[in-house]
C-alpha positions as CSV (number, residue, x, y, z in Angstrom):
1,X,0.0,0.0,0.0
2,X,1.6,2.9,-0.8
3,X,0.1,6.4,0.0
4,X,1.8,9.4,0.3
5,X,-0.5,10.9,2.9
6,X,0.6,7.9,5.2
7,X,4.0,8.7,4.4
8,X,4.0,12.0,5.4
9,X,1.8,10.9,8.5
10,X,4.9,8.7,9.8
11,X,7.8,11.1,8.8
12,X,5.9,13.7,11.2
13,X,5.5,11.3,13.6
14,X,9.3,10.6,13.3
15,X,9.7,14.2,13.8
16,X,7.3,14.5,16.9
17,X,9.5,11.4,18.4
18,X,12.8,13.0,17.9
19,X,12.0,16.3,18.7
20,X,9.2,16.8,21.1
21,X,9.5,20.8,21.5
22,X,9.7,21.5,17.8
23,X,7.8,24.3,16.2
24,X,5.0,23.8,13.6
25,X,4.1,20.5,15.0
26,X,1.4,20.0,17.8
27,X,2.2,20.9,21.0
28,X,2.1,18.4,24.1
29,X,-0.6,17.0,25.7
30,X,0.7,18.8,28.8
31,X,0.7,21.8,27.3
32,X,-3.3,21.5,26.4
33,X,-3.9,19.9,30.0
34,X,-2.2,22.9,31.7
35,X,-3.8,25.7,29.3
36,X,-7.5,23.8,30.5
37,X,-6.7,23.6,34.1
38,X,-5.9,27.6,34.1
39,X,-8.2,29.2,31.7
């Protein structure tokens, strides 16, 4: 199966794995939790 959207899916993935903190990609699930806890 080759799809290019599922490509890009993993490589961004790769991305989020290697670099947690970088820009452009979404943020952690930390940073959501603390953004709901103090509105």
């Amino acid at each position: 199966m080759d799809n290019p959207l599922m490509e890009k899916d993993l490589k961004i993935r790769d991305l989020e794995m290697s670099s947690p903190g970088a820009p452009g990609l979404a943020p952690p699930a930390r940073t959501q939790k603390g953004k709901r806890r103090h509105p």
